[in-house]
C-alpha positions in Angstrom: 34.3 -25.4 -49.1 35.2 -28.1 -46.5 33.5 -28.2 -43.1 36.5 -27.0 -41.4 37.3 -24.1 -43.3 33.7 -22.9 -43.2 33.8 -23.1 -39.9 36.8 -21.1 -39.1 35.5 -18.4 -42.0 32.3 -17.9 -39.8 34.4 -17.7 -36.7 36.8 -15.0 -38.0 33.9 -12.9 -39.8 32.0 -13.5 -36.4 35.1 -12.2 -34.6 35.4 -8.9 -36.9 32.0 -8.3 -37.0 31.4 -8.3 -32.8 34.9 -6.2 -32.6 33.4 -3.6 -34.8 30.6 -3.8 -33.1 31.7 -3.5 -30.0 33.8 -0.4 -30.5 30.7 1.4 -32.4 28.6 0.5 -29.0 30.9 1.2 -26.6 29.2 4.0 -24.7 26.2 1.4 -24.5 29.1 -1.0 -22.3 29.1 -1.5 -18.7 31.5 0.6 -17.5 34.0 -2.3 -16.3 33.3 -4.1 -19.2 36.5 -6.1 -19.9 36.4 -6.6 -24.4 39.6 -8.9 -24.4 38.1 -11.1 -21.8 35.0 -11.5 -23.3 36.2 -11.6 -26.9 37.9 -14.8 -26.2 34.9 -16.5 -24.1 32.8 -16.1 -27.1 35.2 -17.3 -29.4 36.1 -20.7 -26.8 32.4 -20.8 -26.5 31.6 -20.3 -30.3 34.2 -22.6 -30.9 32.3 -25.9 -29.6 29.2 -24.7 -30.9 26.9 -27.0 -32.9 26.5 -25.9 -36.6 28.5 -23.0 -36.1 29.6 -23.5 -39.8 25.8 -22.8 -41.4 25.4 -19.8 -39.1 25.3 -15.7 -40.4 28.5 -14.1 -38.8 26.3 -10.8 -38.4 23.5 -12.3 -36.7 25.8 -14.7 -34.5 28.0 -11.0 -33.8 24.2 -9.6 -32.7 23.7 -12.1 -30.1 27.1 -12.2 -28.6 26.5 -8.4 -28.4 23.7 -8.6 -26.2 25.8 -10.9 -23.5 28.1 -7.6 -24.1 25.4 -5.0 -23.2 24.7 -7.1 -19.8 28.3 -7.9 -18.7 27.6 -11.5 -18.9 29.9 -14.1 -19.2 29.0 -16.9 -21.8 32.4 -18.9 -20.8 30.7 -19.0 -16.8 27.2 -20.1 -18.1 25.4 -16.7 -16.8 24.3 -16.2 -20.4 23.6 -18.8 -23.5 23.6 -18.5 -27.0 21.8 -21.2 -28.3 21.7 -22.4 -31.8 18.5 -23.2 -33.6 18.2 -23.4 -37.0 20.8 -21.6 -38.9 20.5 -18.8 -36.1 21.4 -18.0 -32.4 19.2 -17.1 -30.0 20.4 -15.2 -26.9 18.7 -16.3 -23.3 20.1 -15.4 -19.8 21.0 -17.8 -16.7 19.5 -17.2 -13.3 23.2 -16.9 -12.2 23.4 -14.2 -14.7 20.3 -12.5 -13.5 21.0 -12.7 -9.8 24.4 -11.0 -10.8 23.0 -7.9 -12.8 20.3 -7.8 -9.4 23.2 -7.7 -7.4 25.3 -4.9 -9.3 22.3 -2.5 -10.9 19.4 -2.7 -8.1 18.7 0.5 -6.7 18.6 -0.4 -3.1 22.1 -2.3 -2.3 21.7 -6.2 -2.0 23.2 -8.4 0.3 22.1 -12.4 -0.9 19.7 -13.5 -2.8 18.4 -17.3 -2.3 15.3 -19.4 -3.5 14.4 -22.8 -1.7 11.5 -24.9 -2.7 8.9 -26.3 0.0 7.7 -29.8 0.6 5.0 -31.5 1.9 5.9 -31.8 6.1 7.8 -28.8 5.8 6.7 -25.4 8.0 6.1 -22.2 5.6 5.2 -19.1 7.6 4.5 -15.3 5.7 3.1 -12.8 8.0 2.8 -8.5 7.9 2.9 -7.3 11.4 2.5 -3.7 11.7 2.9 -3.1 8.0 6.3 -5.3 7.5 6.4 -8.4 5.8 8.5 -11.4 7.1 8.6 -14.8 6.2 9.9 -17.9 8.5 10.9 -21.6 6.8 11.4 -24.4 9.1 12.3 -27.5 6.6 12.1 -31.1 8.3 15.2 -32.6 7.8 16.2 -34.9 4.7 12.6 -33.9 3.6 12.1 -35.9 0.0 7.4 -35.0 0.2 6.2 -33.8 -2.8 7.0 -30.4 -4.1 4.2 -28.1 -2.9 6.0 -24.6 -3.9 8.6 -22.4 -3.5 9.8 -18.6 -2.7 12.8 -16.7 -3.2 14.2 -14.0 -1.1 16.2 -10.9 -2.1 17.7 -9.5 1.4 19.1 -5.6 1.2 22.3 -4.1 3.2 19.6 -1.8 4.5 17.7 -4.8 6.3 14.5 -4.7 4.5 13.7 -7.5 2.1 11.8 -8.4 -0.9 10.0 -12.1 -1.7 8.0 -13.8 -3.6 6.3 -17.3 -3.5 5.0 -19.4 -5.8 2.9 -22.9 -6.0 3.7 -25.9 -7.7 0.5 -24.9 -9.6 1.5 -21.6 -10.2 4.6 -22.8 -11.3 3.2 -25.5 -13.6 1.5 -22.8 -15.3 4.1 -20.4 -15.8 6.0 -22.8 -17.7 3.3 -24.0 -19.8 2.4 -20.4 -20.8 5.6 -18.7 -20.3 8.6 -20.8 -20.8 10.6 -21.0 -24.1 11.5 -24.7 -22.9 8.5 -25.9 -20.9 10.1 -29.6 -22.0 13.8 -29.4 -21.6 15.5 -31.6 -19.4 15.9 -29.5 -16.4 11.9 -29.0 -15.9 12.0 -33.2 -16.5 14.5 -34.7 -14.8 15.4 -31.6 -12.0 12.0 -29.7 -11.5 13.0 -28.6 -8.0 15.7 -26.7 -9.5 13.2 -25.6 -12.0 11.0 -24.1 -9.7 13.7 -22.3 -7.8 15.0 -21.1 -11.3 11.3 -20.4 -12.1 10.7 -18.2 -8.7 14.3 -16.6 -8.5 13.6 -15.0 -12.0 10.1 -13.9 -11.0 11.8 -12.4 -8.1 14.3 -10.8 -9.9 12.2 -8.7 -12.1 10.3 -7.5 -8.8 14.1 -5.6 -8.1 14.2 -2.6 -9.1 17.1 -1.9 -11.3 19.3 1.3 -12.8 21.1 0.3 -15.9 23.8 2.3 -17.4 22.2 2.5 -20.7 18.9 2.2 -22.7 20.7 -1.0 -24.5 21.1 -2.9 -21.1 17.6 -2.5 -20.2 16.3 -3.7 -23.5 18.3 -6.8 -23.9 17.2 -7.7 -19.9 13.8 -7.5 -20.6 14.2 -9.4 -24.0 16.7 -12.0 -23.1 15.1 -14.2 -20.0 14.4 -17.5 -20.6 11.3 -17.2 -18.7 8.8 -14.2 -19.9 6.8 -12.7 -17.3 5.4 -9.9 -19.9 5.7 -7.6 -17.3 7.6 -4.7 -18.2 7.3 -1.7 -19.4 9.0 -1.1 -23.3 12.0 1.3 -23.0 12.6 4.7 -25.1 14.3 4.8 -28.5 17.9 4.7 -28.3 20.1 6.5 -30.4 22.7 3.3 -30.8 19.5 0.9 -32.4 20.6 0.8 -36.0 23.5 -1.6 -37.2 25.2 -1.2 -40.3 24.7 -4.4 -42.6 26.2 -2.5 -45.7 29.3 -5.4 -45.5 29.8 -7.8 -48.0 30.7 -11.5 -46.1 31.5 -13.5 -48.4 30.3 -17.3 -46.4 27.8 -20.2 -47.4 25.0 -19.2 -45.2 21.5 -18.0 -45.7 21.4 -14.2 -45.9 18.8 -13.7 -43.0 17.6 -9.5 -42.7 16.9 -9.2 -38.7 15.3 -5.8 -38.4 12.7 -7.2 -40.8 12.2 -10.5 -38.9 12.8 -8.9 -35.6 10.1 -6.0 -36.6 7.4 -8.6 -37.7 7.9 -10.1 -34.4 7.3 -6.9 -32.7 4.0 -6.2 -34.5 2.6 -9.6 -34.1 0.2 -9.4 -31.0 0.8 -12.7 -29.4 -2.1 -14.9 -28.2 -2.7 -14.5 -24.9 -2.8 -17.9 -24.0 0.6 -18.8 -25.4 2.8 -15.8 -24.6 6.5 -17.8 -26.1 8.3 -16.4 -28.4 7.6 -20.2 -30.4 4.7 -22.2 -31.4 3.9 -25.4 -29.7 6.1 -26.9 -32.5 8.8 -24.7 -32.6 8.7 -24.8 -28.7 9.4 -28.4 -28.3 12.7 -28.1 -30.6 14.0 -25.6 -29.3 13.7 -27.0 -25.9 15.6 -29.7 -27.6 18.8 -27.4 -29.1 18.7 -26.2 -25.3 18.8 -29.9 -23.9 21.4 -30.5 -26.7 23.9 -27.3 -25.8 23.6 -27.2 -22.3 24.1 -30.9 -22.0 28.1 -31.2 -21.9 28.0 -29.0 -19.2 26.1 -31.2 -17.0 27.7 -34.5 -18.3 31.6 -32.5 -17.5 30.8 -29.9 -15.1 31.1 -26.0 -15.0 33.9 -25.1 -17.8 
């Protein structure tokens, strides 16, 4: 079968498969989740995705599924579906994360914001009287050496929630923690990389009511930085996927539940808490560079 046709066979079984999966999971859906809207992102952003041709239409359905279960936009970069290998692998944006703060935290928010700190630059946290505060007083056109960051998660109510971070902490959360400790934005932008780094850090401080068991699992599942900080949510009746349909496409027949329950039961060393080995690490930080790279050469689609 030519390249082309393969392609657009994967993309229509992909297509069937997340409709169907999408109507058997609706009650697991945001509430104003939008299916026509998001039906077409995925298939514009499938579309321009690389080996899209060699990949399982099930397993590529699952992972647009779990951008579903968030209300994240893959089209507006809050959400990625990356390839590697012959699969996809689902990780979300700090865009996407400050949104779902935004929407599902508890305690209204009103901004959210991270800055990083640099050497000259006047950092201030205090507790008077029991309440926190911070004060940041950046010298102007400050280019000193990185020396941390924080982040900042301001309520409607007035209070506030931070958290701060140093460049050493920092350094060490992405060796230990990051699926892409060498991907281009930790090389070539690690400013933004330590915002990015605290804002997530901050994020999972926020206490947050999701509509449904499915939301909170693929949150805690799906960051691109791991904190392993989280407590495993209850068995939901809307686990189990029906994989009892014949696609008829060239690509390797992969079984998920088995692969994703070996990865369950595998107690991770506690030195190297990524989902990858050193090896697998550094490509995948590579298929990241590798799709994430036309947007920064041509700009938010």
């Amino acid at each position: 079968m030519a390249k082309t046709d393969q392609k657009q066979l994967v993309l229509s079984k992909s297509y069937e498969k997340l409709e169907e999966f999408l109507q058997s999971k609706s009650e697991a859906l945001p509430k104003d989740f939008n299916q026509t809207r998001f039906l077409q992102n995925c298939m514009t952003v499938l579309q321009e995705t690389k080996n899209i041709e060699k990949m399982n239409p099930i397993s590529v359905s699952r992972t647009m599924l779990k951008g579903a279960f968030l209300g994240l936009d893959f089209f507006n970069r809050e959400c990625y579906a990356i390839p590697y290998g012959t699969q996809l692998t689902f990780i979300t944006d700090y865009k996407g994360e400050i949104k779902l703060a935004k929407k599902y935290s508890s305690n209204p928010i009103q901004d959210i914001y991270a800055k990083v700190v640099r050497e000259g630059d006047k950092f201030e946290e205090k507790i008077t009287d029991g309440k926190q505060s911070i004060n940041f007083e950046p010298k102007p056109f400050n280019d000193g050496n990185i020396i941390g960051a924080f982040a900042v998660c301001l309520y409607r109510d007035g209070s506030m929630l931070y958290e701060t971070m140093s460049k050493k902490e920092i350094e060490g959360i992405r060796d230990k923690f990051s699926k892409m400790p060498n991907s281009m934005m930790w090389k070539d932008t690690p400013g933004e990389a330590y915002k990015k780094t605290t804002l997530k850090r901050l994020c999972k401080m926020i206490p947050l009511n999701f509509d449904s068991y499915e939301q909170a699992k693929t949150f805690d599942e799906s960051s691109e930085m791991e904190f392993d900080n989280h407590k495993q949510p209850e068995k939901s009746p809307y686990d189990d996927f029906s994989d009892d349909e014949s696609i008829d496409v060239d690509y390797e027949e992969v079984n998920e539940e088995e692969t994703e329950e070996k990865q369950d039961n595998k107690k991770p060393d506690k030195k190297q808490a990524s989902m990858f080995d050193d090896e697998d690490d550094e490509e995948f930080a590579k298929a990241v560079d590798e799709h994430l790279e036309k947007y920064d050469t041509n700009g938010d689609k």
